[in-house]
C-alpha positions in Angstrom: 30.9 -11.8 -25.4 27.7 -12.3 -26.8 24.8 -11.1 -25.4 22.2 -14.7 -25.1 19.4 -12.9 -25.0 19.6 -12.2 -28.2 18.1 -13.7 -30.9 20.5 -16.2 -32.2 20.5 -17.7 -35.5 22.6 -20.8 -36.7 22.9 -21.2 -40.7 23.6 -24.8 -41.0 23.5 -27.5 -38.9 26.9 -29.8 -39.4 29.6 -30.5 -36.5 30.5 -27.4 -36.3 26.6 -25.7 -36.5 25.8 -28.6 -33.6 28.2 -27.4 -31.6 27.6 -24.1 -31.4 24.2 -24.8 -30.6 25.2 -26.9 -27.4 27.3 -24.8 -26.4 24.6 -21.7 -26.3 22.3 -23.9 -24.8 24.4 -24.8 -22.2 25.0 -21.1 -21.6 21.3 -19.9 -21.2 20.5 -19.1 -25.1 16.7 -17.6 -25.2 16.0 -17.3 -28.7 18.5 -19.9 -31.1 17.1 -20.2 -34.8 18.7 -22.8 -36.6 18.7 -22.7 -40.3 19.4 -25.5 -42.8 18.6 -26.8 -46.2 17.3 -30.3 -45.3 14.1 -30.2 -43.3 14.8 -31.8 -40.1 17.6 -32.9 -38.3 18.7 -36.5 -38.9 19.8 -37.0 -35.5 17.4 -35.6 -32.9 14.3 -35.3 -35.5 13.4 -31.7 -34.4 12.3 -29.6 -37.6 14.8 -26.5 -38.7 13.2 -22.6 -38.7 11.8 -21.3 -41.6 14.0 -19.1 -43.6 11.6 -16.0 -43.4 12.9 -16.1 -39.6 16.7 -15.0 -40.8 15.4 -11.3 -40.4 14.1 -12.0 -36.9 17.7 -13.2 -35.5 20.5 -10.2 -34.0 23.4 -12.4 -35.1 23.6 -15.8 -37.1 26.7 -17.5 -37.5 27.2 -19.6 -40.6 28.8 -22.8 -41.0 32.2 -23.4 -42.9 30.4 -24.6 -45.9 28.2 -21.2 -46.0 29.1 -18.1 -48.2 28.3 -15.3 -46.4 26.6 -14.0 -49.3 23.6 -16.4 -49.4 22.6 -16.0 -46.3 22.4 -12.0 -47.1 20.7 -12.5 -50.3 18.0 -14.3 -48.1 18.1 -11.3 -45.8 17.5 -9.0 -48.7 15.1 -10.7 -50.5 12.9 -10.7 -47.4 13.6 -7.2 -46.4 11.8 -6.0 -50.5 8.8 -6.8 -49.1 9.1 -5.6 -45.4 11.0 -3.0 -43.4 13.5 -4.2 -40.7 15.0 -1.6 -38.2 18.4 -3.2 -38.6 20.0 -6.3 -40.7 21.6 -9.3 -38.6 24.8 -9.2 -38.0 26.2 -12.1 -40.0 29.5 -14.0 -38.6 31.4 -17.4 -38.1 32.8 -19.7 -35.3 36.5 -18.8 -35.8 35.8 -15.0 -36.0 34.0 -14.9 -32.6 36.7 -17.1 -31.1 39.1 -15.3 -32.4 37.6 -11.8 -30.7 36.3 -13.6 -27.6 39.2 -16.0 -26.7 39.7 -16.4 -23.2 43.5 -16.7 -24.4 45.8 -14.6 -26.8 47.7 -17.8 -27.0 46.5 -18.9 -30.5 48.0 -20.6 -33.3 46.3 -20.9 -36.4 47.8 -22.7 -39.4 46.5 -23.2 -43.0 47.6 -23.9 -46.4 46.1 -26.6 -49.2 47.7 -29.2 -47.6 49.9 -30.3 -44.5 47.7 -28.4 -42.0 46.4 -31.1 -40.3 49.7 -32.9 -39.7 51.8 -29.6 -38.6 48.7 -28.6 -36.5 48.8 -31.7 -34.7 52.5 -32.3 -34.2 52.3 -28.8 -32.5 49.4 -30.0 -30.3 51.7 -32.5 -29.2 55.2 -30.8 -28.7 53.1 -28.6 -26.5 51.6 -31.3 -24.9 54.9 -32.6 -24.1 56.3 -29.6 -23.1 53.2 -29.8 -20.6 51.1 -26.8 -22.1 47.3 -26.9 -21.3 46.6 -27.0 -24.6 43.6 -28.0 -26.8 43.6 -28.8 -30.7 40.4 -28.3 -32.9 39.5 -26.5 -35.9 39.2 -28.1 -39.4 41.0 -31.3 -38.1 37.5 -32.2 -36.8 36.9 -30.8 -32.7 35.0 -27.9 -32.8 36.1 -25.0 -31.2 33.0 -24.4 -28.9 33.1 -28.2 -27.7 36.0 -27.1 -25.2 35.8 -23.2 -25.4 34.5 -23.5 -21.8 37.7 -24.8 -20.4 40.3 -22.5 -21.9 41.8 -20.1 -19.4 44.3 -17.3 -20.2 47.3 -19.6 -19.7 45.9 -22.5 -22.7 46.9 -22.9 -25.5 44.7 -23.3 -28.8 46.1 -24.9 -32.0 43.6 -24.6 -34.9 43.6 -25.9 -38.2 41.7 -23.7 -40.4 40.4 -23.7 -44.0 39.9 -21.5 -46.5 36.1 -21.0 -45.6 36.4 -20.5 -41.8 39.0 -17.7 -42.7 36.5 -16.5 -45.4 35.5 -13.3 -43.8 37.0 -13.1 -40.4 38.7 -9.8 -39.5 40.7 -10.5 -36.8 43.9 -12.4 -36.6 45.7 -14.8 -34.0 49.4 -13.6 -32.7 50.7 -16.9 -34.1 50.2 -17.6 -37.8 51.3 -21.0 -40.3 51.0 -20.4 -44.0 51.7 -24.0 -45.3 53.1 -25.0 -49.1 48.9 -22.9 -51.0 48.1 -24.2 -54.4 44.5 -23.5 -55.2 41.4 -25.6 -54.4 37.6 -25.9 -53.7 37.1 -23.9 -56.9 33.6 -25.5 -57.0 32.8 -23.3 -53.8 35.9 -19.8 -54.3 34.8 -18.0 -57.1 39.0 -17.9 -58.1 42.1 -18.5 -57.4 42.6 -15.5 -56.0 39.6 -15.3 -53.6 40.5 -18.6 -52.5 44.0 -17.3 -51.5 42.7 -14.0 -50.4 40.7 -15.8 -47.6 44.0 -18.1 -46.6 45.4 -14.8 -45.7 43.0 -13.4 -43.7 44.7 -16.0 -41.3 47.6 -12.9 -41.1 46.4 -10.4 -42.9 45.9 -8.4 -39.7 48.8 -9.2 -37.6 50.8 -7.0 -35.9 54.9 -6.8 -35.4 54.5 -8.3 -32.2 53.2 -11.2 -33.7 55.1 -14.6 -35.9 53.9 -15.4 -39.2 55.5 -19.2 -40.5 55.8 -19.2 -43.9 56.4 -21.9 -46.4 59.6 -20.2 -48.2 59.7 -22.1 -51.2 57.2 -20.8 -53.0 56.8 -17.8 -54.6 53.3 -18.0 -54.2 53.3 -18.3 -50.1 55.7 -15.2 -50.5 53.6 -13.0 -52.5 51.0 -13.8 -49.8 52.7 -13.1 -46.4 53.8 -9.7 -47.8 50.0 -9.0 -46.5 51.3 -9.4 -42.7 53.2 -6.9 -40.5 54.4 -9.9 -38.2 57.7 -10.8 -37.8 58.6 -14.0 -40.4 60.3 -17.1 -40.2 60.9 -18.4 -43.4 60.6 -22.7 -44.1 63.0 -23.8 -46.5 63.8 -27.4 -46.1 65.4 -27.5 -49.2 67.2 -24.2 -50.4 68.3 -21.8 -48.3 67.0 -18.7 -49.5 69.3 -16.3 -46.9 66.5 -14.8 -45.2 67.0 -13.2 -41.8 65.5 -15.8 -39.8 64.8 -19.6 -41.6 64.3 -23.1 -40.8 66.2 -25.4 -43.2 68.2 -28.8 -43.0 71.6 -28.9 -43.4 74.4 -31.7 -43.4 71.3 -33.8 -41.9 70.6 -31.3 -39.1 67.5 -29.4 -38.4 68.4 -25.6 -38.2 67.0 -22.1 -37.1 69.4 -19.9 -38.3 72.8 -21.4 -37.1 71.4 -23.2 -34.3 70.8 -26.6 -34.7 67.6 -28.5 -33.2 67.9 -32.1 -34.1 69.5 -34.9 -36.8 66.4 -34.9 -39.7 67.2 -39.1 -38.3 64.5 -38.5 -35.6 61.7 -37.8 -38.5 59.5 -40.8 -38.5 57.2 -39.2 -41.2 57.5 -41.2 -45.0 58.3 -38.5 -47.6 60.4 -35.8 -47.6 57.8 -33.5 -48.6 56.8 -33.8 -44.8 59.7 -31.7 -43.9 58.1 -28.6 -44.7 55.5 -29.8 -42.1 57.7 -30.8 -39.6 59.8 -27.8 -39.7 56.7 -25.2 -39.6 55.9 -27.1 -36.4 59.1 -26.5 -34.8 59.4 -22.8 -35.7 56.0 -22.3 -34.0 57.7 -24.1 -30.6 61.2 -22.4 -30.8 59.1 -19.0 -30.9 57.5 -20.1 -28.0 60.4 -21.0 -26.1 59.6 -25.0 -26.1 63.3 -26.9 -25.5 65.1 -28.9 -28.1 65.0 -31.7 -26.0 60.7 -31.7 -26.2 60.5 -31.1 -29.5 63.0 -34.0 -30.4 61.3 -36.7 -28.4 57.6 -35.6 -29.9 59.3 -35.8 -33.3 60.7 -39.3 -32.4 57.3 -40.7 -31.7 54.9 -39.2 -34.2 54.2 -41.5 -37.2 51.5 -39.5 -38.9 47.7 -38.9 -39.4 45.4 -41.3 -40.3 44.7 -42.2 -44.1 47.5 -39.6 -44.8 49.8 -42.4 -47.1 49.0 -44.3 -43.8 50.4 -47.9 -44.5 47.5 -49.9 -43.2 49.0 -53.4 -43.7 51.1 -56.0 -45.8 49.1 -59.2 -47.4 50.8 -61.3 -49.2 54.1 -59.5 -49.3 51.7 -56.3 -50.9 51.9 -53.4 -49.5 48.8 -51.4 -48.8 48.8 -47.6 -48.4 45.9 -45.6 -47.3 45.8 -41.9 -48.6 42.4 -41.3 -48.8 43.0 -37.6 -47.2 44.4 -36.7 -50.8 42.2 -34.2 -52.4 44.6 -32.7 -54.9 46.9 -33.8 -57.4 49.2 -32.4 -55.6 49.4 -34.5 -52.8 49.0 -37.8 -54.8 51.9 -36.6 -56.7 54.1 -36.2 -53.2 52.9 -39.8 -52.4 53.6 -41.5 -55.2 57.5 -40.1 -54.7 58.0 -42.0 -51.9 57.8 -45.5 -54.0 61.3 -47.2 -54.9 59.3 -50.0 -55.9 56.3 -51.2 -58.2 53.1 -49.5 -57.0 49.2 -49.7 -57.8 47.8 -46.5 -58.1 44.0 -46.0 -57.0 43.6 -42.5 -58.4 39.7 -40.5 -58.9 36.7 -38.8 -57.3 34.3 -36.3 -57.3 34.5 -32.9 -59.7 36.1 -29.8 -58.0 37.7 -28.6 -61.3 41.6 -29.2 -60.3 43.7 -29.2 -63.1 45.1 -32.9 -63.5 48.5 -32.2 -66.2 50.9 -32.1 -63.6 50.2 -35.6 -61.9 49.4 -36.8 -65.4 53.2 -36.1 -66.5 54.4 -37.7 -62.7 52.7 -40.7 -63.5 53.4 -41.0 -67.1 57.3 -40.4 -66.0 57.3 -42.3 -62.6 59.7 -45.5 -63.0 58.1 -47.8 -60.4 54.1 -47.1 -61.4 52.9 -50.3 -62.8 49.5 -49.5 -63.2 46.5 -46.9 -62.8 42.9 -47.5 -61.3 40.9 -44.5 -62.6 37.3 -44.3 -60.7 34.8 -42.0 -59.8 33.5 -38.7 -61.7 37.1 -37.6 -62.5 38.1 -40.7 -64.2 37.8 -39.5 -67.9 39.6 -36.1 -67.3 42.2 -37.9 -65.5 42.6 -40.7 -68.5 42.5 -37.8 -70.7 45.3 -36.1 -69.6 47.5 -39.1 -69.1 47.2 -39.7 -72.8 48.3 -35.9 -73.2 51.1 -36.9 -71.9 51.8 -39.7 -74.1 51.7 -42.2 -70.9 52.1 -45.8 -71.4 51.2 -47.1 -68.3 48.5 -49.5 -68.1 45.5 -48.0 -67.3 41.9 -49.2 -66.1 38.9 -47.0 -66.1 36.1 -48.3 -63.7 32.9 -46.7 -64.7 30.7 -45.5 -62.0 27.7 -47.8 -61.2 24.8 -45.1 -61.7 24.1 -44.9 -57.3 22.6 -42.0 -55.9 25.2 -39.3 -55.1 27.4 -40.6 -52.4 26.7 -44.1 -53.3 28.2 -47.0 -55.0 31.6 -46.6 -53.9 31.6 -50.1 -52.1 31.1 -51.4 -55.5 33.4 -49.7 -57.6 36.5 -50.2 -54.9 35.6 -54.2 -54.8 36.2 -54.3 -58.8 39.4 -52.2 -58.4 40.9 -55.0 -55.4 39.8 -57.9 -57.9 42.3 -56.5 -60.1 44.8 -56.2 -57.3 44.2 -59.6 -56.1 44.7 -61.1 -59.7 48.0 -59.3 -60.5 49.7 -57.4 -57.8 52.7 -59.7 -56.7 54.8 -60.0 -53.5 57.5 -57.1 -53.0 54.7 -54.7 -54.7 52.7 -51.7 -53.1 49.0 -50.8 -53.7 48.3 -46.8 -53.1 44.9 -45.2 -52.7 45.6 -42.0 -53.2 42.7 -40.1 -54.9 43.7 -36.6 -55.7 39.9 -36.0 -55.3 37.1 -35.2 -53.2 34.8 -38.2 -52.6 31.4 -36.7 -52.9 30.4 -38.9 -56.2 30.6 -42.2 -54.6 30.9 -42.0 -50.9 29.8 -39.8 -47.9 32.9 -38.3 -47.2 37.2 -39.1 -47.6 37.1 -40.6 -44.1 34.3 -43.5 -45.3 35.8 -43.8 -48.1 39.6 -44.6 -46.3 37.6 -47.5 -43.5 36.0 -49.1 -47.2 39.7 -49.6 -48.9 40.7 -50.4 -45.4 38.0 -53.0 -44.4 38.9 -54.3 -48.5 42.5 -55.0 -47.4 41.2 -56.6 -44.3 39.5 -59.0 -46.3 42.6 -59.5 -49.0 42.8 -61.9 -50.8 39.9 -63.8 -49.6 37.3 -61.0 -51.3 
């Protein structure tokens, strides 16, 4: 544990950064630095410590958003000039849980997407099964907001990104690698750093220990190879023979030969949220939850928020809320769920992802009636639609020139006057970006209550 009479530093001051700082507080902290770019915190008011202080701290612990690195080029550029008896230990939420955990029972899951879904339908099988069991990470509770009442019977289900795992050296006993594609290349130097740091979820794992992998892709293959846990292999689609699998067959949720439930008692919308739902149940059959739990949690969870959340019907339109949809690759598993004609709300801010794959979806998809472009993407997106020869109508809304994080009120109203003017009953309007949301509002979850407070409003806008 650490030592509070240290001198603590914070390197920014978000959720996570704010809770940390609580949490030390509450505990007795002496000497907590906290380090950000903006000047003063917009909550409280108090002013942030001067950088030139990094050098005076034991330890700092750096938000998500942090690389390691520029917090040690700080360090270094202030040790040129001075000498320092010995350089702060840099480190990160997750790592220090992960090495101070009242518990060993932990179960971390990543990949690009899904993580937030199977980390919470695990939550809740094991809060069924009547586990003390807490749920935080990513998915938005920080770890240290309920650190103090974990004991060594709890359970801890953690959604984690690619930049908690960044440089944490330590690795829970339970491990999910989800369906990994590649994103937040504006922040990972590569591809293959961004992976690299997905593994560090199970890259030091024992045999003792369960790694879930995502068995589908040769990509999530390559990757577990890193882990000396024992592997259970999701493959909701093709078997692939390994030793020990998930899959559905003849309607029936299997481990092995061993059935667990009819794939009838999904409530989820879209296939592609098998691979979700069966990572969650490997996790509980390893831990020795019954069929019967697991069965009735399935039977009552509908789903995540703003995750192709259908938010309501207005005159006989359907409207679908996916503003959690980063990546092309999840618009492109929403937009299979439609049988019938859909409005698709597509664009955001820049993180470099490569759009020819949705492009050809769209430009093939039988029911898409029309695409909304908006927001920085909006010309790459149009561009490689007409790569792919699409003849779908298509409508670029410019941006409105706003201050970053701005505007998108304005640009979503424009889009739902072409909604209201066209769309007809029996019809389905989905937001479903495939972008982050940084050029035109303050973050996805503002920019899901905007289209949703628009349908509200529909058609009287």
């Amino acid at each position: 544990m650490i030592d509070f009479k240290k001198k603590i530093g914070i390197f920014g001051f978000g959720v996570e950064g704010k809770s940390l700082y609580q949490w030390m507080k509450k505990h007795g902290a002496e000497h907590i630095f906290v380090f950000d770019e903006k000047e003063q915190d917009q909550d409280t008011g108090s002013h942030f410590s001067n950088f030139s202080k990094l050098t005076e701290c034991d330890i700092i612990f750096r938000s998500p958003g942090i690389r390691p690195e520029k917090i040690q080029n700080l360090i270094n550029a202030q040790c040129k000039n001075s000498s320092f008896p010995k350089a702060p230990e840099i480190t990160s939420s997750t790592e220090y849980f992960f090495k101070n955990s009242p518990t060993r029972n932990i179960i971390g899951v990543t990949g690009t997407k899904g993580k937030g879904t199977t980390a919470t339908l695990i939550f809740e099988i094991l809060k069924t099964a009547q586990k003390h069991v807490f749920l935080g990470g990513n998915i938005g509770t920080p770890i240290f907001d309920f650190f103090d009442e974990i004991t060594a019977e709890s359970w801890v289900v953690l959604e984690l990104s690619s930049f908690q795992l960044f440089d944490t050296d330590f690795s829970p006993p339970y491990a999910v690698l989800l369906r990994t594609d590649s994103e937040h290349l504006d922040w990972h130097t590569n591809v293959e750093e961004y992976r690299f740091s997905k593994q560090n979820l199970f890259r030091f794992q024992c045999s003792a220990d369960t790694l879930v992998v995502f068995g589908e892709s040769d990509i999530c293959f390559e990757m577990a190879k890193v882990s000396s846990a024992k592997k259970i292999w999701i493959c909701p689609n093709i078997s692939a023979g390994n030793s020990s699998e998930m899959t559905i067959k003849k309607g029936k949720v299997m481990l092995d030969t061993h059935e667990i439930f009819p794939i009838s008692s999904i409530r989820l919308r879209g296939k592609f949220h098998y691979e979700n739902v069966l990572s969650a149940v490997a996790i509980a059959k390893t831990i020795g939850i019954s069929n019967t739990h697991i069965q009735s949690t399935i039977e009552n969870f509908y789903g995540l928020p703003m995750r192709c959340e259908m938010e309501a019907e207005k005159n006989g339109i359907q409207f679908f809320n996916d503003s959690f949809s980063t990546i092309p690759e999840t618009t492109i598993a929403s937009l299979s769920i439609f049988g019938t004609p859909v409005y698709l709300i597509v664009g955001g801010s820049e993180k470099y992802s490569d759009f020819t794959t949705l492009a050809y979806e769209c430009a093939r998809h039988p029911y898409l009636k029309k695409i909304l472009l908006i927001g920085e993407t909006a010309p790459r997106i149009l561009e490689a639609l007409q790569h792919q020869k699409s003849q779908i109508p298509t409508v670029l809304f410019p941006s409105p020139g706003f201050p970053k994080g701005q505007g998108g009120e304005q640009v979503l109203l424009e889009v739902f006057k072409i909604i209201k003017k066209e769309a007809l009953s029996g019809e389905n309007v989905l937001f479903s970006p495939a972008c982050a949301s940084f050029d035109l509002f303050e973050n996805y979850k503002k920019r899901g209550k905007i289209f949703n407070e628009y349908v509200r409003l529909f058609p009287s806008l």
